[in-house]
N, C-alpha and C positions, 0 to 999 in steps of 0.2 A: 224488785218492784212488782206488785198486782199486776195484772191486766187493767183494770180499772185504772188504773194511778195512769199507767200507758197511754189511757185512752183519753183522761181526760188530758193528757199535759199533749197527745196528738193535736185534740180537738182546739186547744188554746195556740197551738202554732200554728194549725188549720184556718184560726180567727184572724191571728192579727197580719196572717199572711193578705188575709181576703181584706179586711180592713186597710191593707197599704193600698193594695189592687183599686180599691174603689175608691179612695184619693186619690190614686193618680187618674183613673178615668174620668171620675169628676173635673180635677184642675185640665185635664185636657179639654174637655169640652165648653172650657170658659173664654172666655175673652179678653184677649192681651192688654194690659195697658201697663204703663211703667210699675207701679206702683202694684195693681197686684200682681204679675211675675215675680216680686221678690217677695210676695206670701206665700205662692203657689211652691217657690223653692224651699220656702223652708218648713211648708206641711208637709210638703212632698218626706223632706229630711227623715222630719220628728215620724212620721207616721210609717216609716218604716223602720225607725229605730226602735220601736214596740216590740218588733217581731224580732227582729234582729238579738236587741238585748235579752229576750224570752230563749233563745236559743243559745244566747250564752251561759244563762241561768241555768239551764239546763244540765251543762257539763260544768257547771261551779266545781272549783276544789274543795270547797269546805261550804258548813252552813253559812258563815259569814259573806261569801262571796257569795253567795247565792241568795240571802236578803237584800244586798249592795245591790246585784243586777235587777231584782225585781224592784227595788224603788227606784231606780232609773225606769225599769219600764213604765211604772206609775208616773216620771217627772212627763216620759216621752208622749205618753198619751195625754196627760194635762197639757202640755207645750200644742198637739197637732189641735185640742179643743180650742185654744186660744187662737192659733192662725186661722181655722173655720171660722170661727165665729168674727175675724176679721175680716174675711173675703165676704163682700159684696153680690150678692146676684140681684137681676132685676126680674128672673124669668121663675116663673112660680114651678113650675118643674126643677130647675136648679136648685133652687131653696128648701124645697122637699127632700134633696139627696140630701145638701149641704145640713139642714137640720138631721138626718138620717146618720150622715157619718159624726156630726156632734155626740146624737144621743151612742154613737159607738163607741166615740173615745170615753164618755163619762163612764158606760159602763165596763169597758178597761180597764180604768181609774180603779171603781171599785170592786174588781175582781184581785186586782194587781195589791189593790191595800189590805183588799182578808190576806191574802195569801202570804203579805208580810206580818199583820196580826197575828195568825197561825205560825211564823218561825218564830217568835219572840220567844 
């Protein structure tokens, strides 16, 4: 593998690492109530399962396994877009982030879908 190839598949597990990090800080600095706790749980989930599945990708056995893990990462970034965009904020500062980490998972999304375009 290049350098380059290194760098960039670093800088992609550099992303989605930061991108989990900032969901969870985000949903930390929210406000309990029954109902979001259990979105906060399951952005929480998905938006680590980005980065996660990315580094399974990584060490695929085959190309086949490794188109497989990158469109789970793609499902996982679409799933954490859907629970933001579920959570609620009232505080113009929150909704700044929460719009902030949306436009991150979209554009996950579509790094995640060239990158399955390109194995086809």
């Amino acid at each position: 593998m290049t350098e380059i190839q290194n760098t960039k598949r670093y800088d992609l597990e550099e992303r989605t690492l930061k991108f989990a990090r900032n969901v969870v800080n985000f949903v930390n600095a929210l406000p309990k109530t029954v109902a979001s706790v259990e979105i906060m749980k399951q952005v929480v989930r998905s938006s680590g399962s980005v980065g996660a599945n990315y580094i399974e990708a990584n060490e695929a056995l085959s190309k086949k396994d490794f188109a497989m893990r990158i469109k789970i990462c793609r499902k996982e970034a679409k799933e954490s877009r859907y629970w933001l965009n579920l959570l609620e904020t009232k505080v113009e500062d929150s909704e700044n982030k929460r719009q902030s980490l949306i436009n991150e998972a979209t554009e996950l999304m579509k790094i995640f879908g060239a990158i399955v375009e390109k194995v086809k």
